[in-house]
N, C-alpha and C positions, 0 to 999 in steps of 0.2 A: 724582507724575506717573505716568499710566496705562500701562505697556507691552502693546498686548494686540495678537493675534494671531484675525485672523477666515476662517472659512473658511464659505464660504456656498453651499451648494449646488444643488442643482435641487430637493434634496426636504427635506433638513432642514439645519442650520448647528451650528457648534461654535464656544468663544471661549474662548481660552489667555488667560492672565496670567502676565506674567514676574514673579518675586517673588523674594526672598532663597535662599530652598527651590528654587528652579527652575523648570520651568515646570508651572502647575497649568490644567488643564481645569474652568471654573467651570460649575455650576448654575445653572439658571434658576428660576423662582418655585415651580416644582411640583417642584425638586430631581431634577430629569433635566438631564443635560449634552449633550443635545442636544435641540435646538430647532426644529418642525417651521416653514419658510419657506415661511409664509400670513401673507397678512393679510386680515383680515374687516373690511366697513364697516358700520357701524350707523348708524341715523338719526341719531347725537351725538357718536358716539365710534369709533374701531378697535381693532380687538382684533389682539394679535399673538402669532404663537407657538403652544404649545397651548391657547391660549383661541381663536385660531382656525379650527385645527385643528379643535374641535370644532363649526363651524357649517359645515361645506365641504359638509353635504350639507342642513342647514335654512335658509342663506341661501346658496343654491349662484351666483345670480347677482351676488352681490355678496362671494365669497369669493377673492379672487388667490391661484393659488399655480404654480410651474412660471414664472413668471418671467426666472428666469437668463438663458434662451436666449434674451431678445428683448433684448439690451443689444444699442445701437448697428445695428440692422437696422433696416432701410427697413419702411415700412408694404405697399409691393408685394411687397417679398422673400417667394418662392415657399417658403421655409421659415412664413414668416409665414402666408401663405395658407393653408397645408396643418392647421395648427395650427387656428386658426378656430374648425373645424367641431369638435375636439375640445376646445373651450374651454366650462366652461361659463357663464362671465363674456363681460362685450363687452371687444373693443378696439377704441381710438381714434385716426386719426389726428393729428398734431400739427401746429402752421403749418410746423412744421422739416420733414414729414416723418418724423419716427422715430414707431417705437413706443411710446405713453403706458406703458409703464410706469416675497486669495486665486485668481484666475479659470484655467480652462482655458488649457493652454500652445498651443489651435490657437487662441485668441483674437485676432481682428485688432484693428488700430489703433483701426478706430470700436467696437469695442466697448471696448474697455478705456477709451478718452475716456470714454466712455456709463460705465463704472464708476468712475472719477474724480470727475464728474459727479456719481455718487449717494454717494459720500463727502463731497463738501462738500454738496450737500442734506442727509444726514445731521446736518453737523458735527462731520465726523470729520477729521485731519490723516494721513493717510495717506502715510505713509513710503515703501511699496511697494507695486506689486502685481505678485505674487511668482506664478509658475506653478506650480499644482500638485505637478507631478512634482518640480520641484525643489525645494519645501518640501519633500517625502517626502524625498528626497536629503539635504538640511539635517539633519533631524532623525536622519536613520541616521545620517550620518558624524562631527558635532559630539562624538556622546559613544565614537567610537570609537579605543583607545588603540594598536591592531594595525595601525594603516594603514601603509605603505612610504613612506619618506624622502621628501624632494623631488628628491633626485636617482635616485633608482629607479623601477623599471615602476611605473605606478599600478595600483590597484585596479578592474575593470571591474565594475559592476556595473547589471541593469538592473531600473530602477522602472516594473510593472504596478499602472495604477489604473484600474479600472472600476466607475465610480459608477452612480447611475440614471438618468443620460442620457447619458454618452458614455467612450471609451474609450482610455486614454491609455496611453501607454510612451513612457520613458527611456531614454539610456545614460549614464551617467555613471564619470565618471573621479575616482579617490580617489588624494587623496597626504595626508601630515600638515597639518592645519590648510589646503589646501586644495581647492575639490573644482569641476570643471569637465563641463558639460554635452556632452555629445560628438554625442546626436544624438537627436531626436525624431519619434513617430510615434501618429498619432490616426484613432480612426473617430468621428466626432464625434456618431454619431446610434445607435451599438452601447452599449444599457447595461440596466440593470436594469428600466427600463419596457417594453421592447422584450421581454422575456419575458413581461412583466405583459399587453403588448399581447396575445400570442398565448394567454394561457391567456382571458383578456376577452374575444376574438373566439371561441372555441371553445363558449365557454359562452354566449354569446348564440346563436351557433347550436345549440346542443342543447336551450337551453331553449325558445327558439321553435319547435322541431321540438316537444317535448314539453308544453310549456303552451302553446301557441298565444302569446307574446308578442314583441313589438316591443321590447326592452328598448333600443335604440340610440334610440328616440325619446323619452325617458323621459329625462331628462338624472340627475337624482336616482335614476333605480333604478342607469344606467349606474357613475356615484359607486359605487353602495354595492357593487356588484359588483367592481368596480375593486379596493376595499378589500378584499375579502375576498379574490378573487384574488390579492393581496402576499400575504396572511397564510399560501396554502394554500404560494404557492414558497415561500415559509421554514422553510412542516416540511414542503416533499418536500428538502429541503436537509439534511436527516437524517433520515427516512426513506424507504425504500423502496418501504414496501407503499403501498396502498389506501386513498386519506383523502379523505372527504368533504369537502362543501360542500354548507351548510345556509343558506338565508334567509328569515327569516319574514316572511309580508307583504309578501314581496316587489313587486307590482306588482299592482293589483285585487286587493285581499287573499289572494294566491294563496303558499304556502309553495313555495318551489324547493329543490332539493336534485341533488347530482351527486358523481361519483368522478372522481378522477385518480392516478396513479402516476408514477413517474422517468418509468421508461422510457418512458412514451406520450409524455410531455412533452417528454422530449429528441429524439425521432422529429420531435415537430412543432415542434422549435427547430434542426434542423438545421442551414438556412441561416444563423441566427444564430452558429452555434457554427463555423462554415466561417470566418467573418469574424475570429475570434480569429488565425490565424495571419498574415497580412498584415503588422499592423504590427510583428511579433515581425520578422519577416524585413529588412521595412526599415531599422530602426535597424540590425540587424547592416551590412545593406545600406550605409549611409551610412558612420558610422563604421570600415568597411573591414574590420572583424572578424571571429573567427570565434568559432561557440559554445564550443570549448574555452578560449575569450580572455575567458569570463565567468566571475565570481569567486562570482556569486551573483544569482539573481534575490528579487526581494523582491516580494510582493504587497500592496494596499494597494484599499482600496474596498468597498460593500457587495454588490457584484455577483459578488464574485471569492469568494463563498462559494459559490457554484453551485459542486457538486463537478466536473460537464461543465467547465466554465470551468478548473477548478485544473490538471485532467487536461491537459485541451488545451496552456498553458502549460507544464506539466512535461514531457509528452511531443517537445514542441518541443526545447526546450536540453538533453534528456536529462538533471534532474535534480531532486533534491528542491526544493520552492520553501520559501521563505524567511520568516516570519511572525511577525520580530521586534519590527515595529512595530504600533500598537495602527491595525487595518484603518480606525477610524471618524474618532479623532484625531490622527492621524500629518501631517496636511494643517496644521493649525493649531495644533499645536505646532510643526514648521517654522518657520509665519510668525511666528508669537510670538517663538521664537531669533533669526532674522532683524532683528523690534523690536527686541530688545536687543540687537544687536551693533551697531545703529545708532542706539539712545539710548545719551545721555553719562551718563545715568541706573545704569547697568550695565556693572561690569566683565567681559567673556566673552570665553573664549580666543579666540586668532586664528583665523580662518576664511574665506575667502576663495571667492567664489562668482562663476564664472563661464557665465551662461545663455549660449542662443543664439536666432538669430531664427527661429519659425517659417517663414515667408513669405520667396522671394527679394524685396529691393524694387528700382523702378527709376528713375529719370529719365527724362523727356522734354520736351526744349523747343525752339523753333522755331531754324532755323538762320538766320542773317541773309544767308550767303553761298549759298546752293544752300535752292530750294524746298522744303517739304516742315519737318520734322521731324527730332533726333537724339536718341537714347537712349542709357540706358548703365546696365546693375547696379550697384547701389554697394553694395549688401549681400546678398551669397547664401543661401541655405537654410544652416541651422544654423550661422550669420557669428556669433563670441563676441558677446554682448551685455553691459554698455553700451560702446556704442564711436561713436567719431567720427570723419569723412574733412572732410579739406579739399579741395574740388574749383575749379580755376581755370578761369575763363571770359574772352576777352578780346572786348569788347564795347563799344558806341558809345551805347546807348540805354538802356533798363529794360526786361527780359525775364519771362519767367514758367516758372517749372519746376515741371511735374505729377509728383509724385509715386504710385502705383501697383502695386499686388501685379503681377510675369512670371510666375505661374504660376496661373491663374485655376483650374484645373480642380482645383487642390489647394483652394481657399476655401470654407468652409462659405456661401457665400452668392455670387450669378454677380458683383456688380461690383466690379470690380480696386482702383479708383480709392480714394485714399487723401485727398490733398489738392491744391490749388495753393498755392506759393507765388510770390508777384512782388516783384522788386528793383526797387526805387524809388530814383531821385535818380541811374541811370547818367547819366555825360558822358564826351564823350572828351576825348583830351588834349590841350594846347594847340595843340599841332600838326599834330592832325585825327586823327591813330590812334586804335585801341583799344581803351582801358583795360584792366587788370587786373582783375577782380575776381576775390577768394576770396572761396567760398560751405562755409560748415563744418554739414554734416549730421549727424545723430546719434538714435542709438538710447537712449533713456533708460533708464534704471533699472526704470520700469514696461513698459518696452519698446512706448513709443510711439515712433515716427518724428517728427521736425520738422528743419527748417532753421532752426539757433537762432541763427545771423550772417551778414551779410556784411560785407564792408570793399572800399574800391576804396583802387587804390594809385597814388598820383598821381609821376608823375616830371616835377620841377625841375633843369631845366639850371643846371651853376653857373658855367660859361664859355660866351660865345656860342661861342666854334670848337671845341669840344671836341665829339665825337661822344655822340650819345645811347645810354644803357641799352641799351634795346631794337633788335634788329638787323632786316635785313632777314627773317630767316628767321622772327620771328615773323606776319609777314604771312601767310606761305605756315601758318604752325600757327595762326591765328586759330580756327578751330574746333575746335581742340583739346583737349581737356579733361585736365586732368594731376591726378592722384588722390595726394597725400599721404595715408600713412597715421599715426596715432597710435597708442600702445598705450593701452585705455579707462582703466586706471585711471591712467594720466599725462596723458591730457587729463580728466578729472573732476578731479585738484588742480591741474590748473595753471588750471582756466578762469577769464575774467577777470570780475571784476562790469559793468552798463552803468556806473556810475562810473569802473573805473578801465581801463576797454576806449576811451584817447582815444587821439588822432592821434598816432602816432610819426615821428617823422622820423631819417634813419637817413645817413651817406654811405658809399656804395659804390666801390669804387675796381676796376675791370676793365681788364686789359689791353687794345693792338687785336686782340691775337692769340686774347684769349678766355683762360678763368680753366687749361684746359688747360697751355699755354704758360705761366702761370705759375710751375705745379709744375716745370716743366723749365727752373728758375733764370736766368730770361731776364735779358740783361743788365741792369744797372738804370737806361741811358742811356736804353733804352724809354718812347716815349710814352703817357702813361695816362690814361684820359676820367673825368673826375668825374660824378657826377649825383647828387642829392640825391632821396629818396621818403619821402613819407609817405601816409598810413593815414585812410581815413576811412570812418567805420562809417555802411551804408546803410540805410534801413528796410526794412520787408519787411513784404509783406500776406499773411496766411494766410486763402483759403477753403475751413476745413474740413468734408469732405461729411458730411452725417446726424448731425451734433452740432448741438444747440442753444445759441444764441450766447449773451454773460454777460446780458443786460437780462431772458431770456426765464428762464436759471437764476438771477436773482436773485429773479425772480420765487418760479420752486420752492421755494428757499431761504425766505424769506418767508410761503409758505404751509404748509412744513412747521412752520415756528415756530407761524401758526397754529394747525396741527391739534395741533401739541405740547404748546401751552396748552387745544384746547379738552378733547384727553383726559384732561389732568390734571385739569380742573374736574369732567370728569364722574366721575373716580374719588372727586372728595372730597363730590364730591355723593351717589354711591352708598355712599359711607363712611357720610355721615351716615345715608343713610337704614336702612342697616343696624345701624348703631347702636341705631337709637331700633329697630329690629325685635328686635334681640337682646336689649333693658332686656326690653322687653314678656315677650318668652319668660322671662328667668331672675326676675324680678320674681314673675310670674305661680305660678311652680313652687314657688317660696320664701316665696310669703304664707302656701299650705298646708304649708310644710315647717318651717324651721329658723326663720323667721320669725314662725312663727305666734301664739309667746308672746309677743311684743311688740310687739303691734296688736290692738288692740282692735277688737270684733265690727262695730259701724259702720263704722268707718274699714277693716278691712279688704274689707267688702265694698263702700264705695266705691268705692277704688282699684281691687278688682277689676273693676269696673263698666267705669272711666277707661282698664283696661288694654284690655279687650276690644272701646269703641269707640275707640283707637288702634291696634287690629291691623285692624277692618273698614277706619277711614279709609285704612292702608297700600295697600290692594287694593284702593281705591276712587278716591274723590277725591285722597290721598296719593301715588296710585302714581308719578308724575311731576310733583317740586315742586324749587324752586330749594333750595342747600344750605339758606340761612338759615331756614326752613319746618323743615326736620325738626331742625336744630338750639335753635330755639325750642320742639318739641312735646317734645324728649329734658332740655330744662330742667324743663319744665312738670311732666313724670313725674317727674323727682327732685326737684322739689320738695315732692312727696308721699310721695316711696319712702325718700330722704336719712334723716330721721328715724330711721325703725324702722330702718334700715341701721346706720345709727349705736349706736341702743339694742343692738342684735345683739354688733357690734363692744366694745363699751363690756364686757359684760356675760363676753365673752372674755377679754378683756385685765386687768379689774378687779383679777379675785381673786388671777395671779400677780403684778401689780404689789403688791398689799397683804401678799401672803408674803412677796417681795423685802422690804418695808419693816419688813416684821415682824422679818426676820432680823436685818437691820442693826442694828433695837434692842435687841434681844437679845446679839447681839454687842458694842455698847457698853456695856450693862447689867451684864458679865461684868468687861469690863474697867477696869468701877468699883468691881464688887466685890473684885477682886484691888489695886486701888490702897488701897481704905480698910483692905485686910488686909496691907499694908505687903510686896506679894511684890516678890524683888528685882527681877523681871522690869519694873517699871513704878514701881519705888523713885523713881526721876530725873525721873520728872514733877512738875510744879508742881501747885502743888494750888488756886491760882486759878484757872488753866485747865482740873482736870478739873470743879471745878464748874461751869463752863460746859459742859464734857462732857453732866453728868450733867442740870443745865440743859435743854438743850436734848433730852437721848434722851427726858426725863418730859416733855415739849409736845409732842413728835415722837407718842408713846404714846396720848398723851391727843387730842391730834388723829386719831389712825385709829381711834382706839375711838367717838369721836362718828360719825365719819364711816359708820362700820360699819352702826351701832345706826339712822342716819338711812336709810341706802341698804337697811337689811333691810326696812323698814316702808314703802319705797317699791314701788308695782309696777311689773311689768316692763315695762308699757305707756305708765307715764310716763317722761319724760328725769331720765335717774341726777341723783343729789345732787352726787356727788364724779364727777369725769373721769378719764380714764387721765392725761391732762397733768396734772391736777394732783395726782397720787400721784406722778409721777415728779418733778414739781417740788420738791416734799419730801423725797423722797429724795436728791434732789441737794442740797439744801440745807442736811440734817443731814451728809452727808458732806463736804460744804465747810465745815462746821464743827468736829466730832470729827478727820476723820482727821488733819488739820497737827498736832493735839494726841499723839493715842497715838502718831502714827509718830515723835517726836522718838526719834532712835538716843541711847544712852546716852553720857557723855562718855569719853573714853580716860583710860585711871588711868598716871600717869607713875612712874619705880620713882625711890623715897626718891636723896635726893643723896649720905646719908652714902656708900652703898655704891657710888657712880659714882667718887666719891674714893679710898676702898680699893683696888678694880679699877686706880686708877694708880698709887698707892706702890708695890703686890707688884712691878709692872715687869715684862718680858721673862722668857720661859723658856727654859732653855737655850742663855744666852748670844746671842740672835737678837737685842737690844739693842744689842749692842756692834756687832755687823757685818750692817749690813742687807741681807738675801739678796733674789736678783732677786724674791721675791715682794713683799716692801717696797714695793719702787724700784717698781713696775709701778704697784702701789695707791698709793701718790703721785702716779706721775701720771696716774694716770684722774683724781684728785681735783683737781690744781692744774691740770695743761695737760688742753687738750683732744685727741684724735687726729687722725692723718690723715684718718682715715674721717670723725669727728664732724665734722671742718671741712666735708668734702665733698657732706653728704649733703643740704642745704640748695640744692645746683647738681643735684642729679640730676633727672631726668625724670620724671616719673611717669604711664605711659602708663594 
């Protein structure tokens, strides 16, 4: 079973394995452990990865990358819009709505569904999805041995990640084995591209001032500019001085060229770099702290190489920043930990992680007593995540509760709106009031919001005169709403399945005077009203906004299978057909080469003929043919090439096969001549058996010397006399003969009896006869009884 841990970014991705060893960051096909997040369509097939990568600017219209940020956003959304024009691909509306196409911690609901979504189109079983900073978090604290008790101050520390499109910070709190999110803070649009933007816009306009071009209409020059732009920020990110920018061909076969330095650069990143302090201040802000209350900040992302950026950061908290984590993989090594502490697969010390919600969320649903609408928070800006509230409603009919972000202007995107959910199958109670209902909401694991039950709770009189449960004063709190809290990780063990979540029925026994007056030892002549409740679980319809519903992802699902069969056929199809191009090459070079004694003059310039028009058909009529086509033209060739391969082969292998076999007889040959010289060393053999010996080493002889004399007189261009198989088959033949022979070991010589008799008339020395000392008595009983230990060793364990 697979433990793996993915972190997928806006511009490239990483993929942890949890393994025996711990957790390893695995390579991709080209042996780079990071993976640029593109995929390229082809007339047959996609390419993904750095295979795509490399057509972003030769099939620019059919190259996706930059992705991430359309998960779970509307096709109108104004971040969408804006993007567009900087696309150089289409996008497409869906019948949903949404945009056709590890996650950020300002991620809302609908996006995270949207990436849920693309885990099962995958076929992936996704355990979590984990917010970045606190993977970073995860992966610090896990292997740290210095952390403070659980009953002592924790550890403050705050996690900077700015990647290349957005810009994130933590506060997190450390105790032993466990570690809690305190507060979080994001500029979601501040990142690595965003510098790339301003040196891109610079140089478009300088080079249009200086070569007269339009490079912004030009979507492919823009590409390549783009590119090299990255490459120039990375070495003003250690150097200082004056570094070019060279492109050939740039645009009407025109060569462009320009300078830049830090300092200009940082003059005109300014407002970028103003933006770094913000979310540094908020978290302090939130979590109520102050900068000497931080332990340590850590950096984390590719962005946060900008020396400006480090500065900025350190000059903040007044101190050195922290860079013990690897900036690229510290994200998905996290999620990876995380895997295995939650596969049964691995055992990993205790660690306990507690998120929070980015977003306040809220409620709102129609009042049935007073016109209008009521609302109410049921989860605050940075509220621990996962957690659950039970909220009670009392109620006559089936209502509808809109769920929705209160604080809109903090959302990467303007609409609030999350879901509806409606409770189905309300009734009132038999006597006209009503009803109970609890509604249990919840922040999941991946930190999606849903309403995952309801129950009504029905009250059964169980005397006509006895007063009922419910008093007059719930009348008057009918629109009440009462907020039970849980602690998250006591409602996640205790939750029930739909199986064993049935009707309970329960009796309640209340004073008239109320459960008050009980405590105050009321007489026990007091009269007391019975009533009986029980529980029935109600449906609930969810209409979630800008997710596509399961008929429309089963479909996705479906068609990714598709495309997953049809790129595999076309890689075994490209297989073969490089196959048969590779025979051709090495064939070709080898008939003149190593080949060339063992093909005769006709037949090699056939073949040569047969190779040459099989590399025209490749780039011809060949160049696109079903696999079984070039798998029958790659037979065809070795049916001609097989041969002389083989004589090649044959002609290698021969002559040490016939020295091995030489030796062997030789070696037999010797040890016949030491047997007919009567040495003692091979005295004990039978002498039937070495004639079979010798038998057999003179036919073994006389078989390689024929075979020799015939394969000398053969030429190299006909098929050998004798094979490699069958030298070896002879060889093993004469050794399954001789060696049972010579190896018989000699027999053991026993010593004469007379002298075993002697040895027991002389008797005992020095009296040890007459009185036998504890050395005796021991050696007796080692011999007759067995020990304690001998008895026991037979029950022991053996791990």
């Amino acid at each position: 079973m697979s433990v793996v841990g993915i972190d997928l970014g806006f511009q490239s991705c990483y993929v942890a394995v949890a393994r025996a060893g711990g957790i390893e960051t695995i390579a991709n096909e080209y042996s780079d452990r990071c993976t640029p997040a593109c995929i390229s369509f082809g007339p047959k097939n996609r390419s993904i990865g750095a295979a795509a990568k490399s057509q972003v600017i030769s099939n620019a219209k059919n190259t996706v990358q930059g992705f991430k940020r359309f998960h779970g956003r509307a096709f109108s959304d104004p971040f969408v819009e804006a993007e567009k024009s900087n696309l150089a691909y289409d996008i497409e509306q869906l019948p949903t709505g949404l945009t056709g196409i590890k996650v950020p911690c300002f991620y809302t609901d609908a996006e995270r569904r949207s990436v849920m979504d693309a885990t099962q189109i995958a076929g992936l079983n996704c355990l979590r999805l984990m917010n970045e900073t606190t993977a970073v978090a995860l992966a610090y604290g896990i292997y740290k041995q210095d952390l403070p008790a659980l009953e002592e101050k924790p550890r403050n520390v705050v996690f900077v990640d700015m990647g290349h499109s957005a810009y994130q910070v933590s506060l997190c709190a450390f105790n032993r084995g466990k570690l809690k999110v305190l507060a979080t803070a994001f500029d979601t649009t501040l990142g690595g591209r965003k510098f790339d933007e301003v040196l891109v816009n610079h140089f478009c306009e300088e080079f249009g001032k200086k070569y007269k071009l339009d490079i912004k209409s030009k979507i492919r020059a823009l590409l390549r500019l783009s590119q090299e732009c990255e490459k120039l920020k990375k070495l003003m990110s250690a150097n200082a001085s004056d570094l070019p920018l060279s492109i050939e061909c740039f645009m009407n076969d025109v060569d462009v060229s320009g300078t830049m330095n830090r300092g200009k650069f940082l003059e005109m990143c300014s407002d970028l770099l103003a933006r770094v302090e913000p979310p540094l201040r908020s978290v302090l802000e939130q979590a109520k702290l102050k900068k000497e209350d931080i332990y340590a900040v850590e950096i984390v992302g590719g962005a946060t190489r900008i020396p400006a950026v480090k500065e900025k950061i350190s000059k903040f908290f007044g101190k050195e920043l922290s860079t013990t984590l690897n900036a690229d993989e510290a994200v998905t090594r996290g999620c990876a930990l995380q895997c295995a502490i939650l596969s049964p697969a691995f055992k990993v010390r205790e660690f306990s992680i507690t998120d929070v919600v980015p977003y306040p969320i809220s409620l709102r649903w129609n009042s049935p007593a007073e016109e209008g609408s009521s609302d109410c928070e049921v989860f605050s800006k940075n509220h621990a995540a996962p957690f659950s509230k039970v909220l009670t409603f009392y109620r006559k009919e089936p209502f509808t509760l809109e769920a929705y972000y209160s604080s809109p202007q903090d959302l990467p995107y303007p609409d609030p709106a999350i879901a509806q959910f409606s409770v189905q199958k309300v009734t009132p109670q038999s006597d006209g009031s009503s009803s109970k209902v609890k509604v249990k909401v919840r922040v999941n694991v991946h930190g999606i919001f849903s309403v995952s039950s309801a129950s009504l709770v029905e009250v059964h009189k169980s005397e006509e005169n006895e007063e009922p449960m419910e008093t007059d004063q719930n009348a008057k709190e009918e629109e009440k709403m009462q907020v039970d809290q849980e602690e998250p990780h006591v409602e996640e063990q205790q939750q029930q399945t739909p199986a064993e979540n049935k009707a309970e029925s329960e009796e309640m026994e209340t004073s008239q005077a109320g459960s008050k007056d009980k405590k105050m030892d009321q007489p026990p002549q007091a009269k007391k009203a019975k009533v009986k409740t029980s529980t029935v679980d109600l449906p609930i319809e969810n209409q979630l906004l800008w997710q596509i519903d399961r008929e429309m992802l089963n479909l996705y699902i479906e068609n990714e299978g598709k495309m997953i069969m049809q790129d595999k056929l076309e890689k075994e199809r490209n297989d073969a057909k490089n196959a048969v191009e590779e025979y051709v090459y090495e064939m070709r070079d080898k008939l003149s080469g190593e080949y060339e004694k063992f093909v005769s003059e006709d037949d090699r310039n056939s073949f040569t003929l047969k190779l040459e028009d099989t590399e025209s058909w490749l780039y011809e009529d060949g160049e696109d043919q079903p696999k079984q086509v070039y798998v029958d033209k790659l037979a065809e060739l070795k049916n001609l090439g097989q041969p002389i391969k083989t004589r090649f082969q044959e002609s290698e292998e021969r002559p040490k096969l016939f020295e091995e076999l030489g030796k062997q007889i030789q070696q037999y040959m010797k040890i016949i001549s030491a047997f007919k010289n009567k040495e003692d060393q091979y005295d004990h053999l039978d002498a039937a058996d070495m004639v079979k010996v010798e038998k057999s080493t003179n036919e073994a002889m006389e078989w390689m010397n024929n075979k020799l004399n015939l394969q000398n007189k053969q030429s190299l261009t006909m098929d050998p006399v004798v094979k490699s198989k069958e030298i070896e088959a002879k060889i093993r033949e004469l050794t399954s003969t001789c060696s049972p022979i010579i190896s018989k070991p000699k027999p053991k010589v026993e010593p004469p009896k007379e002298e075993q008799k002697n040895a027991e008339q002389n008797g005992p020395v020095d009296g040890q006869g007459d009185n036998p000392g504890p050395q005796a008595a021991e050696q007796g009983t080692d011999t007759a009884v067995p020990s304690d230990s001998d008895k026991k060793l037979p029950e022991m364990d053996i791990d």
